[in-house]
Each structure stands twice: as structure tokens, then as C-alpha cells.
C-alpha positions as CSV (number, residue, x, y, z in Angstrom):
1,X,-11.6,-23.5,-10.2
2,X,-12.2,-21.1,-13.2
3,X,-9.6,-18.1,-13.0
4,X,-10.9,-14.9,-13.2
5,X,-10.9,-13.2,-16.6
6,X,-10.0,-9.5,-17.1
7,X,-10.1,-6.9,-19.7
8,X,-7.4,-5.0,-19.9
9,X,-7.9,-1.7,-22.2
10,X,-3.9,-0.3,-22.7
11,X,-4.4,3.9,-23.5
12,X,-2.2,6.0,-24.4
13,X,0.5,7.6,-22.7
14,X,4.0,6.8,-21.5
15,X,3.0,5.1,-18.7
16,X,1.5,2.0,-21.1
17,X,4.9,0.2,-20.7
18,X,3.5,-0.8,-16.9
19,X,0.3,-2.4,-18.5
20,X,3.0,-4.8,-19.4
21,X,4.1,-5.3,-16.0
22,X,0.5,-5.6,-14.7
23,X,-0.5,-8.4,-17.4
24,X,2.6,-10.3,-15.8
25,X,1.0,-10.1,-12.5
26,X,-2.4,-10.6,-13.5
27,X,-1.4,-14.1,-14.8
28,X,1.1,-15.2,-11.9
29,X,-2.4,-14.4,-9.3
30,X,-4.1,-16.7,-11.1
31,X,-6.2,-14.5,-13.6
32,X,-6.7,-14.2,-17.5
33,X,-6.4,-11.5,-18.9
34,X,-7.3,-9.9,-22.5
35,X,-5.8,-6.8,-23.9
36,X,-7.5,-4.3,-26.1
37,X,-4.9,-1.7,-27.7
38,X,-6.1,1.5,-28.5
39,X,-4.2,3.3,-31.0
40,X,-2.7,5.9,-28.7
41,X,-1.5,2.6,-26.7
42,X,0.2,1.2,-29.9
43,X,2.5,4.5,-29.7
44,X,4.4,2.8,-26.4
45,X,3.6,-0.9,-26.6
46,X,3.1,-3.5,-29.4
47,X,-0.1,-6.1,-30.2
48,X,2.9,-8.5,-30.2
49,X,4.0,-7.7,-26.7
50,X,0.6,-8.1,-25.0
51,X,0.0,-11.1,-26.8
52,X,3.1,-12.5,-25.7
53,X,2.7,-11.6,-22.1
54,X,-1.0,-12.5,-21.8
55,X,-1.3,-15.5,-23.9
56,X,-4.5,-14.2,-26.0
57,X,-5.3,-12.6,-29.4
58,X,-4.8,-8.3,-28.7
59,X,-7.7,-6.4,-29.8
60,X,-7.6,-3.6,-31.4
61,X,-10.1,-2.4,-34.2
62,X,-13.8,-2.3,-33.7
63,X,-14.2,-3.3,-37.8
64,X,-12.7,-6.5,-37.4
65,X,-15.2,-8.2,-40.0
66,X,-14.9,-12.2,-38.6
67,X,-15.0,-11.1,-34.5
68,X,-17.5,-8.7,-35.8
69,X,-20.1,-10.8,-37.7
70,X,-20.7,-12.6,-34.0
71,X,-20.9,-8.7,-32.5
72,X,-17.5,-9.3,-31.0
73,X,-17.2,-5.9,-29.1
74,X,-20.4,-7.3,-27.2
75,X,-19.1,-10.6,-26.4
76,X,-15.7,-9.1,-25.2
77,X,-17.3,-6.6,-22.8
78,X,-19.8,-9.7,-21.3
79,X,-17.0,-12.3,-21.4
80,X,-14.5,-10.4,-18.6
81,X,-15.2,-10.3,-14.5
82,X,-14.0,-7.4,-14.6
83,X,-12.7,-4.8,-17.0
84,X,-9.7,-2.2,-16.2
85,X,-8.8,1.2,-18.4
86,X,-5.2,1.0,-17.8
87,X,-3.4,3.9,-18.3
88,X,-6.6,6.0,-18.8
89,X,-5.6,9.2,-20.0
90,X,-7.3,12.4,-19.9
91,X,-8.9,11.9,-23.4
92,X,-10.0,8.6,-22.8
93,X,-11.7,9.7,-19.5
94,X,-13.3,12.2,-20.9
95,X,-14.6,10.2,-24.0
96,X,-15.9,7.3,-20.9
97,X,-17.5,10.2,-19.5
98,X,-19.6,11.4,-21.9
99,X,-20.3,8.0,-23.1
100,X,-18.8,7.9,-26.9
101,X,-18.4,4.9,-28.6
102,X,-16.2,5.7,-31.4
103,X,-13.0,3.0,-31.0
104,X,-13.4,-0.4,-29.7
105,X,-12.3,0.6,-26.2
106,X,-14.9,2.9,-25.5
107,X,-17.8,0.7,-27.3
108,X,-17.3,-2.2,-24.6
109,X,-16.8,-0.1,-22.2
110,X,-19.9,1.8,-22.5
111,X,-21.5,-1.9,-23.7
112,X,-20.0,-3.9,-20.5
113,X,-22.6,-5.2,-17.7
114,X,-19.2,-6.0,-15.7
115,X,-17.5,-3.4,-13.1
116,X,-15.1,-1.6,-14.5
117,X,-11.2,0.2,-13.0
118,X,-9.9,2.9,-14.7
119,X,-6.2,3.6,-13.5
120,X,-5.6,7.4,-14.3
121,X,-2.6,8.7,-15.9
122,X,-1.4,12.0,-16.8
123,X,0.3,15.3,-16.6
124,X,-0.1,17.1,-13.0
125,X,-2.0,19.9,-14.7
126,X,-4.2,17.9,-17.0
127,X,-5.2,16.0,-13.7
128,X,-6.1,19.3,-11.9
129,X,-7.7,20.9,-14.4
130,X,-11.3,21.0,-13.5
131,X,-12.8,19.1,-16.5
132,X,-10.7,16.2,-16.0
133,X,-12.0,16.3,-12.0
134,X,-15.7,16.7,-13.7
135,X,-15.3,13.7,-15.5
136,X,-14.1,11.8,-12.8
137,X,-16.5,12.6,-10.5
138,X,-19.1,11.5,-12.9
139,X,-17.3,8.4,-13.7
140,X,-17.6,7.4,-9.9
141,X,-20.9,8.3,-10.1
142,X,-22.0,6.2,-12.7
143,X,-20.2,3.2,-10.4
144,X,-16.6,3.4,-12.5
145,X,-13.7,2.4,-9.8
146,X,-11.5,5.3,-10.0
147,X,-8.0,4.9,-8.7
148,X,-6.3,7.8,-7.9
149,X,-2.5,8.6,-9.3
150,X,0.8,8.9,-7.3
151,X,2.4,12.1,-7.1
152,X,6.1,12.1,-8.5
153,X,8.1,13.5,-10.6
154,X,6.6,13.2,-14.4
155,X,8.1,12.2,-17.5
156,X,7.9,15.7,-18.5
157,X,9.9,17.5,-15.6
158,X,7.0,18.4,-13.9
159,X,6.3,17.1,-10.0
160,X,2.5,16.6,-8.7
161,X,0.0,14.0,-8.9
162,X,-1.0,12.2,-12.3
163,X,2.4,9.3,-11.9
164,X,0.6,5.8,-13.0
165,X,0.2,3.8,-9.9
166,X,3.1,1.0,-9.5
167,X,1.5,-2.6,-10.5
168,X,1.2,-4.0,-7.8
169,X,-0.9,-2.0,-6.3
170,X,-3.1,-2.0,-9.7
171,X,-3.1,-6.0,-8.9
172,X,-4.1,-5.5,-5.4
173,X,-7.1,-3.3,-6.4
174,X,-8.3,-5.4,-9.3
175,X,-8.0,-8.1,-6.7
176,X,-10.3,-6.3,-4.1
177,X,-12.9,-5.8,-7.4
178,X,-12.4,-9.6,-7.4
179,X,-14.5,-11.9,-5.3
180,X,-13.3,-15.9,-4.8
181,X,-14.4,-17.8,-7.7
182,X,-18.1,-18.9,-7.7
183,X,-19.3,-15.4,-6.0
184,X,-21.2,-13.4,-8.1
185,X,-19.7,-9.8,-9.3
186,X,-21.6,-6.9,-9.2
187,X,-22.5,-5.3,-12.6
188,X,-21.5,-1.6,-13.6
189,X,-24.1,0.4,-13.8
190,X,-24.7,2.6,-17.0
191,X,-22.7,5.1,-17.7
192,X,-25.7,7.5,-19.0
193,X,-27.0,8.5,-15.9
194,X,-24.8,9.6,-12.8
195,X,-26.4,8.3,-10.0
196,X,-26.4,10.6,-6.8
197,X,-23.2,9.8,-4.7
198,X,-23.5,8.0,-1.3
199,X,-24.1,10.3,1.9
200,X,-22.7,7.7,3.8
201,X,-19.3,7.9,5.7
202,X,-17.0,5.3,4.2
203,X,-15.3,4.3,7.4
204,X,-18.8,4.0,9.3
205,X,-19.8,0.7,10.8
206,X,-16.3,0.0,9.2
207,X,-14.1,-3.1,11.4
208,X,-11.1,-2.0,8.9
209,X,-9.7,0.9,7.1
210,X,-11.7,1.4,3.4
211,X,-8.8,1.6,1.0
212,X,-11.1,2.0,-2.0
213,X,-9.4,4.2,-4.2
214,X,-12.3,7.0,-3.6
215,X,-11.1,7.3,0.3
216,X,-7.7,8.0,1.0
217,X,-7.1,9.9,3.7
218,X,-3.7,9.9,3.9
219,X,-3.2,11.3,0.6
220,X,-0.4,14.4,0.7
221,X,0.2,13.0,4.8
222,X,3.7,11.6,5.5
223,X,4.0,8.6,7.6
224,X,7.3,7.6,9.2
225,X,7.3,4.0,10.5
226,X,10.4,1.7,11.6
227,X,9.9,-1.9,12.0
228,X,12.2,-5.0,12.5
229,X,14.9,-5.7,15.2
230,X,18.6,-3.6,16.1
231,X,21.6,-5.7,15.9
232,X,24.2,-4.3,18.1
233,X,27.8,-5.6,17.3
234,X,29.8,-7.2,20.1
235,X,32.7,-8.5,17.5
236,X,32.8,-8.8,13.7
237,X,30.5,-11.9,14.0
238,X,28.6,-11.7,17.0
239,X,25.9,-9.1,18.1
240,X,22.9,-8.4,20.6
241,X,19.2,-9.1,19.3
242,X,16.0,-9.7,19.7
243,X,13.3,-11.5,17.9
244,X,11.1,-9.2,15.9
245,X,10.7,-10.5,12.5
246,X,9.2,-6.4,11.1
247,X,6.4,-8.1,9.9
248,X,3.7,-5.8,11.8
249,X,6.2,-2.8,10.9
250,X,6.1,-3.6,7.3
251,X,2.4,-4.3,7.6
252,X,1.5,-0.7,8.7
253,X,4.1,0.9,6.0
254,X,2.1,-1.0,3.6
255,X,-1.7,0.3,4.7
256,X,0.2,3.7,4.8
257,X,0.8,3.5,1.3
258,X,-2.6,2.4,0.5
259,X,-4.6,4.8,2.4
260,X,-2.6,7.5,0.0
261,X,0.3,8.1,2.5
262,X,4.0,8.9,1.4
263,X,5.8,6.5,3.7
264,X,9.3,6.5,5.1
265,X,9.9,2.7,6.5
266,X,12.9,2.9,8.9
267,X,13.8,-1.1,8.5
268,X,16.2,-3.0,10.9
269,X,17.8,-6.2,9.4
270,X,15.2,-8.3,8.2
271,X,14.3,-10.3,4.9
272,X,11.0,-8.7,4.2
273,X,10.2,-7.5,0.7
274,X,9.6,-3.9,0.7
275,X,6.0,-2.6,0.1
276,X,4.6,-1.1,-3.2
277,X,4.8,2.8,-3.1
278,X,7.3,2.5,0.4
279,X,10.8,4.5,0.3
280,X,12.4,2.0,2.7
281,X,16.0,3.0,4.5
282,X,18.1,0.1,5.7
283,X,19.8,0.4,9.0
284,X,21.8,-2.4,11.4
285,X,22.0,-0.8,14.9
286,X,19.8,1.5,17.2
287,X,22.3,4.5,16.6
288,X,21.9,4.2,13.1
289,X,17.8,4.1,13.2
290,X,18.0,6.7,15.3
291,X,19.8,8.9,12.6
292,X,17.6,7.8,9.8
293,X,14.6,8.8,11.9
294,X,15.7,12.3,12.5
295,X,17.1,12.6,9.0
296,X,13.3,11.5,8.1
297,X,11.5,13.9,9.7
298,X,9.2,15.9,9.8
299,X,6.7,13.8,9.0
300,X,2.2,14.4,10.2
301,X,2.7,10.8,12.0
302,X,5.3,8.6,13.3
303,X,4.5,5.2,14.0
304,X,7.4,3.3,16.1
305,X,7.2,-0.1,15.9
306,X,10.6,-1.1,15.2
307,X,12.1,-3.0,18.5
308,X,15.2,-1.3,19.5
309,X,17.6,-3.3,21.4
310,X,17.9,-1.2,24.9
311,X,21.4,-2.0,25.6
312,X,24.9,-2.3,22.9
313,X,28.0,-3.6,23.8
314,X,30.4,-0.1,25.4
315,X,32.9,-0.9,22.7
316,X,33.2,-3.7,20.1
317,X,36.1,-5.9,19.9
318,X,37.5,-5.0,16.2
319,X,38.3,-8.8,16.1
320,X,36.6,-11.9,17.3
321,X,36.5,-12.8,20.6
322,X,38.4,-16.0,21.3
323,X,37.2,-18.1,24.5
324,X,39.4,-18.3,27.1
325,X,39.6,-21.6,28.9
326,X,35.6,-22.0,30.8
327,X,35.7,-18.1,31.8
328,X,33.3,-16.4,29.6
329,X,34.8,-12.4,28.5
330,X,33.3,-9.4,30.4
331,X,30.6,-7.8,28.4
332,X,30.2,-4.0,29.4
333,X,26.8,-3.0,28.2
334,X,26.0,0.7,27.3
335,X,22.1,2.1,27.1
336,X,21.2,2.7,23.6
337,X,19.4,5.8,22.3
338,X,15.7,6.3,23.3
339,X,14.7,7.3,19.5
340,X,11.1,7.6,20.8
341,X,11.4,9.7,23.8
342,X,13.9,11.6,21.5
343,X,11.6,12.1,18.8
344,X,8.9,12.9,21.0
345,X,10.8,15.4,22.7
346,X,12.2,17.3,19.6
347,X,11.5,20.7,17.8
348,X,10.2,18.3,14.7
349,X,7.5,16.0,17.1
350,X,5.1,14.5,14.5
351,X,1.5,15.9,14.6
352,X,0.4,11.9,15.9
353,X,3.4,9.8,17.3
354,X,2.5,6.3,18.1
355,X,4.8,4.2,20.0
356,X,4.2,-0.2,20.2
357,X,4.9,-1.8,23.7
358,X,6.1,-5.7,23.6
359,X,5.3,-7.2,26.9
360,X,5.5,-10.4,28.7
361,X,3.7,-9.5,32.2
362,X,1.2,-6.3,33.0
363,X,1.3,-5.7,29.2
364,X,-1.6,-2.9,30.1
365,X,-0.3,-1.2,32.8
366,X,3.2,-1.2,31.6
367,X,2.2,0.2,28.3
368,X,-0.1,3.2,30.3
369,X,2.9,4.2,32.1
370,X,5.4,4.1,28.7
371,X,2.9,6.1,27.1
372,X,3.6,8.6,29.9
373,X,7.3,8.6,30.2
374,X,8.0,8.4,26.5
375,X,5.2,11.9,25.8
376,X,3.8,10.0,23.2
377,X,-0.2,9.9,22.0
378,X,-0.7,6.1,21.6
379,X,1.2,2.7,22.3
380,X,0.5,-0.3,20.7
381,X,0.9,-3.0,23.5
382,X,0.5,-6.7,22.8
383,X,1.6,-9.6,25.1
384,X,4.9,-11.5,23.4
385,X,5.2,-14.2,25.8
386,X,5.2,-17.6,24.1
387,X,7.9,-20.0,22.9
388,X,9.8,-19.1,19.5
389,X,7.1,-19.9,16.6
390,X,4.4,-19.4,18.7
391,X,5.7,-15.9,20.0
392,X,3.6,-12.4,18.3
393,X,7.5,-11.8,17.3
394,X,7.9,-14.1,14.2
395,X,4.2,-14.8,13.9
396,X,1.1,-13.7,11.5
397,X,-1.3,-12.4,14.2
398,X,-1.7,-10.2,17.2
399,X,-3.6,-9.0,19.4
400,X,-2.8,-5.4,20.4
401,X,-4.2,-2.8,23.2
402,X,-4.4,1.0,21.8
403,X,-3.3,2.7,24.9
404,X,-4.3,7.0,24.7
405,X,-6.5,8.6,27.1
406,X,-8.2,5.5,27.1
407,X,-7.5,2.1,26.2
408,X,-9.2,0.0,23.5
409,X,-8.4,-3.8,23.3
410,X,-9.1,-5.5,19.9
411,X,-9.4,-8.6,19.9
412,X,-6.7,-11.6,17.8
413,X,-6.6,-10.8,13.9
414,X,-3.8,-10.8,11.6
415,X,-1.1,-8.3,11.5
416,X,-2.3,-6.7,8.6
417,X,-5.7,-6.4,9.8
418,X,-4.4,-4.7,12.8
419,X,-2.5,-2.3,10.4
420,X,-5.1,-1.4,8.7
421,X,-7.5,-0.2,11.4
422,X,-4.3,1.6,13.0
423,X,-3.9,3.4,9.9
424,X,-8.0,4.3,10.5
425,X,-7.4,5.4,13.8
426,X,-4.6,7.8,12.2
427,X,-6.4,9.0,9.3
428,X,-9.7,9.9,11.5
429,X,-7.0,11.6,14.1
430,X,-5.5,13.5,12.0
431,X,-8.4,14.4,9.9
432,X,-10.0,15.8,13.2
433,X,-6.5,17.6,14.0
């Protein structure tokens, strides 16, 4: 199986150091990867560093006399599957846009036949300005990939969009530019002549969300989500639980994120990696989720997966419980916090608050009438019957009901396909808000 062979172009800018980071996990996926170092990049990061990382010669000059007397420029840009402009300043997009060809970086790129990622980095004001939105709108035109940048805090002070995007979500773009080896890739078109941009919706005819980079609908939302199980302490080593492992939780924090969101995860205790571009809080019990979800708030949606334990011990013994011949202790249980109900009842009630229903019997007409008592706009009901590994709770797949003012069953996919077209149904929701 031949890996698949990028071309990494490094700009300038303070955010180079993460090209560093990305050629790490461009290589543990599987892929080779090239650098070319313009001399704005060389500013942050060395020749020496790239090549280290990547395990290839770094390019740099376009008058390198041996690569050049076989047109190396040429044979770099036809070589790659896929070439990324990573960070891609304001200058540099500019230069792409009016096709220049003055440095090696912008001769293969205006040379390549291969599609091409640009990963925008900047100040908040360079990014708004309107020549830099010109020249990205005629780089998407012309069939460049244009990701767009967090919004954070900046190196210089300043807060907005123009923050690099983390890695790994640069890796899980260049990896949806990516087909399995042995398909064919698209080529880029030229960059001389902007091509008229599609009419067509990007979600229509869509089974899943489109997270290219040109659609995020989410972008400036907030998105609250909890996920994983409540452990409610009987003693110092034992406690009440159930068997959610947060993966479906985690799954729509991540699609969130992707579709442009600022997420809040809400996580119980489980061993799950957080997701790139995901503030995650850490909580044990259902009191304590509760807290973080008000603290959390307000958010435009709230999507409640988490599986609260309904019942905690009235008071936990501050040692451990010792048996006591073949009589088993009393265990007083106490109802826990409704956080849904609660939220959905509060002054700060998200714009869309979703709620999931996990059912073993009537798993649609229970969720319809938990949609009603909680005062929520959807559940998510799915049927968790089944023996432990073959459960929903622990698995990869679902299949889930969307219970509003109708109800819409979808049929068995994974978890994070399920995510994704939830985060759809949110972004088209709230869009038509």
C-alpha cells in the first residue's frame, strides 16, 4: 500500500511551530510528507527541524541549480497527493491569489495539478479586512480548500478569529482531502480563472453533516454537551453507576467542534481522550454536573447526553462499610438533581435543548412522553437492552429515534455518524431560528 505523499509549504508567522506538530501526525497516519520553507517560515522554524521530523530533504530556494536542471519545482508540485499552505499568512494568500510565482512556494503552487489546503493564519484584523476575505473567496473559487481559523486569544493580545487551527484537526482535514490508496484524487483547478461558486446547498441530498471547511454553521454558536456516567459515592470505595462508556457524548462534542462550534463538554468519569478544539470539565457525581452545567451556560444549544444516575446514596459513610455477618447494610437512596428539567426550566434555557432517552422497553413512547415532562425540543431515544459488550452503552454504533413534533427513526450507523447528522439537525434549527 503506497502512503500518501503531501506537500507541506511552512509560511510565515508564529503559528509555524504547529507545522511541526502536524508533520508528526502526518507520519504516525501513515502519510509522507515534504516540507518546503519559505523564508518568512525560517523566522520560527529551522530546515533542520522539518527534516528531522519528516524524514526528507526541506526545500527552500527556487535556484537550487542540481533540483533545478530536472525542473525540480515541477516535479515537487506533480509528485504530492495533495499539497497544504500551512500557516498561510495574509501575504502569502494574497500572493496565491493573484497567482505570483516569485519564491518556490508560490511557483508549485500555482504549477501543482494536485488539490491544494491552505490553513489561514493571522491577526484578527488582517483576517477581517476585506482584501484578505477577497482573496479568499477567490481562492475557493479557483477550487483551493480554505480552512477557516479558530477564534482565540492572539499572540499579540488581541481576541477574534485568525488562531491557527490545532493539528489535529489540520490532520483530519487533509485526511478528508485524502481518498484510500488506489482512488484517484481530484486535480486543482487553475488558479487563473475563478470559476463561479456552486448554487447548490451544501447539506442537500446530504445523509451527514458537510464539515468542509467552507460550511460551518456553528461558527460563533456555543454548544454545551455532557456525556459519560455519574458515580454516586456510597463509601470511600464503593459507588452507584451505570454503564455509559461517553462515547456518543464525546462524539457529538467533537462534530460540534468541527461544524465551527465553541464546545463545553460536561464529562462524567470516563477514559476518553478529549476532542480537538473541546473545553472539557471533569465532574464525578450528578450534583456536580449539575453545577458545571449551570456554571456553563448560556450556551445557543444544549445537548444532554450524559447518563445521570437518578438516585445517590442520602449520606455516604465517611469510612467503608464493613459486612455484617449475611445481613447486607440499609442503603437509603435520595433522588438526584433533574439537570435537564432544570435547565430547561431556567431563566438561561438554551435557544435548542436536546435531551437522549436510554430505553429497554417502549423506547418510543417513553421518549414522547420525556420529551414532554422534561420541556425540552428533542430526545434522542435508542433501545439499550442487550448483554454487556453487546449493549449501545459501551458499544460503537446506535440506532437512535429523534423525538420533536414528530419522530424520525434512522436507521444503525456508528456513533459518530449519528453525531454528525445531530449536529445537522442543530445547525439547520438554529440557522432557521
Amino acid at each position: 500500500m503506497t502512503a500518501r505523499r503531501i506537500l507541506l509549504v511552512v509560511g510565515g508567522g508564529i503559528a509555524a511551530y504547529k507545522a511541526c506538530e502536524l508533520v508528526r501526525l502526518i507520519r504516525k497516519g501513515g502519510g509522507e510528507v515534504t516540507c518546503v520553507l519559505t523564508d518568512g517560515g525560517a523566522q520560527f522554524v529551522t530546515a533542520m527541524t522539518l527534516a528531522a521530523l519528516s524524514g526528507n530533504d526541506v526545500h527552500t530556494s527556487l535556484w537550487d541549480l542540481r533540483k533545478e536542471a530536472e525542473i525540480g519545482h515541477i516535479q515537487l508540485s506533480r509528485q504530492a497527493d495533495l499539497v497544504v499552505v500551512c500557516p498561510a499568512t495574509a501575504d502569502l494568500l494574497a500572493r496565491m491569489a493573484a497567482g505570483l510565482s516569485d519564491d518556490l512556494a508560490t511557483t508549485l503552487i500555482l504549477a501543482t495539478d494536485k488539490p491544494v489546503l491552505a490553513v489561514p493564519a493571522m491577526n484578527v484584523r488582517m483576517w477581517l479586512h476585506p482584501a484578505t476575505q477577497r482573496n479568499i473567496g477567490w481562492l475557493r473559487q479557483s477550487g483551493v480548500q480554505v480552512m477557516d481559523p479558530d477564534e482565540g486569544e492572539m499572540a499579540c493580545g488581541e481576541y477574534g478569529p485568525g488562531r491557527l487551527p490545532e493539528p489535529e484537526a489540520i490532520w483530519r482535514r487533509i485526511q478528508a482531502l485524502l481518498p484510500a490508496p488506489g482512488a484517484a484524487l481530484d486535480a486543482a483547478p487553475s488558479l487563473s480563472a475563478p470559476a463561479a461558486p456552486a448554487a447548490a446547498d451544501p447539506l442537500a441530498g446530504q445523509p451527514d453533516f458537510d464539515l468542509t471547511p467552507q460550511h460551518r454553521p456553528l461558527y460563533g454558536r456555543h454548544v454545551l454537551v455532557t456525556a459519560g456516567p455519574t458515580h454516586e459515592p456510597i463509601d470511600p470505595v464503593r459507588y452507584i453507576a451505570n454503564r455509559s462508556s461517553g462515547k456518543q457524548g464525546f462524539a457529538v462534542a467533537a462534530a460540534a467542534a468541527e461544524a465551527g462550534a465553541r464546545v463545553t463538554l460536561v464529562a462524567g468519569p470516563v477514559t476518553l481522550e478529549t476532542p480537538p478544539g473541546v473545553d472539557r470539565i471533569d465532574v464525578e457525581s450528578a450534583a456536580e454536573m449539575a453545577a458545571a452545567v449551570h456554571a456553563a451556560l448560556p450556551a445557543d444549544a444544549a445537548v444532554m447526553v450524559a447518563a445521570v444516575a437518578d438516585w445517590r446514596a442520602s449520606e455516604m459513610s465517611g469510612e467503608k462499610i464493613k459486612k455484617r455477618g449475611s445481613t447486607p447494610p440499609p442503603l437509603v437512596l435520595a433522588e438526584n438533581p433533574d439537570i435537564l428539567a432544570g435547565v430547561a426550566a431556567g431563566s438561561q434555557r438554551p435557544r435548542l435543548l436536546v435531551g437522549f432517552a436510554a430505553e429497554t422497553a417502549d423506547v418510543i413512547a417513553n421518549a414522547v412522553r420525556k420529551r414532554r415532562a422534561k420541556n425540552v425540543d428533542w430526545i434522542v431515544a435508542n433501545d439499550v437492552k442487550g448483554a454487556p459488550g453487546q449493549s449501545v452503552m459501551g458499544g460503537d454504533d446506535n440506532t437512535v429515534h429523534l423525538i420533536g413534533e414528530t419522530v424520525e427513526s434512522w436507521e444503525p450507523m456508528s456513533k459518530q455518524a449519528v453525531a454528525r447528522r445531530l449536529v445537522q439537525r442543530i445547525a439547520q434549527a438554529l440557522q432557521n431560528d
